[in-house]
N, C-alpha and C positions, 0 to 999 in steps of 0.2 A: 528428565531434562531440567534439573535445576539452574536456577540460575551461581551459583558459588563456583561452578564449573566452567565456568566464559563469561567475560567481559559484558559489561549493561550493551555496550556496541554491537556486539554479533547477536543481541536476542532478536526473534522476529517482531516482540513489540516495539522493542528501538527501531526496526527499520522500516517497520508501516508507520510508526511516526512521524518519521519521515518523510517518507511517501506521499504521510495525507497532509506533510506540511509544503508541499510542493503546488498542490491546488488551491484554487478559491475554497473557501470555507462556504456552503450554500446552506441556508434558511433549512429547505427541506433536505440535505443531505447529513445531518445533524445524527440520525439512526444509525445510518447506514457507517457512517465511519465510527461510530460507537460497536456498531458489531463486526467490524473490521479488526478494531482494536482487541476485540472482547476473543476472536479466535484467534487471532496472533499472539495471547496472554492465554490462551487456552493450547497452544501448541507449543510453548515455553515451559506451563507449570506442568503437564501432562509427563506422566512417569510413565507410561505406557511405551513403547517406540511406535507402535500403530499412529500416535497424534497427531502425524503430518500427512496419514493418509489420510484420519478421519477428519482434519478441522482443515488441510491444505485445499482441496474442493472449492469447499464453503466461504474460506478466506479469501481464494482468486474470484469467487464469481461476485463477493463485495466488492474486489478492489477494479473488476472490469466495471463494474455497474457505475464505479467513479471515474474511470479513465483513466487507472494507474496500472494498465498492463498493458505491451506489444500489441496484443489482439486488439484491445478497449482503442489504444490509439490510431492504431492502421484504420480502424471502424468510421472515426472523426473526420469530418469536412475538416480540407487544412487552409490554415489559415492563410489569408493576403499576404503576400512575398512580400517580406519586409517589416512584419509586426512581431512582439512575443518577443523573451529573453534569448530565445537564439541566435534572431536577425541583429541581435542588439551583438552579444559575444562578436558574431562575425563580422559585424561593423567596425571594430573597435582594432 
């Protein structure tokens, strides 16, 4: 799965980057999106086709442990009616 063959956009490191730019940056969560990144660039450069089953796992359970999956967020106490970028969109 080279990258020469698709756009910097569609790699899964472009889009966990994303992802983890979407949250707070925390002190201790420093690792954890280090190894987020590290198998999203492990399932990119992996010439294998097996890499998405064997680093895809590993990848979701970093990215629940941050709160950037359906699962991780359904998990979360929701926030006061009326805080957060969404109340903001739907105000506007």
């Amino acid at each position: 799965m080279s990258d020469h063959l698709r756009p910097a956009e569609a790699t899964m490191g472009h889009r966990v980057a994303l992802a983890l730019d979407t949250v707070p940056a925390h002190e201790g969560d420093a690792a954890v999106r280090r190894l987020a990144m590290l198998y999203a660039e492990a399932i990119d450069d992996a010439d294998e086709e097996d890499s998405l089953f064997r680093f895809g796992p590993k990848l979701q359970a970093t990215l629940d442990s941050l709160g950037l999956t359906p699962r991780a967020r359904a998990a979360l106490p929701l926030k006061a009616a009326g805080s957060g970028r969404l109340a903001e969109a739907r105000a506007s």
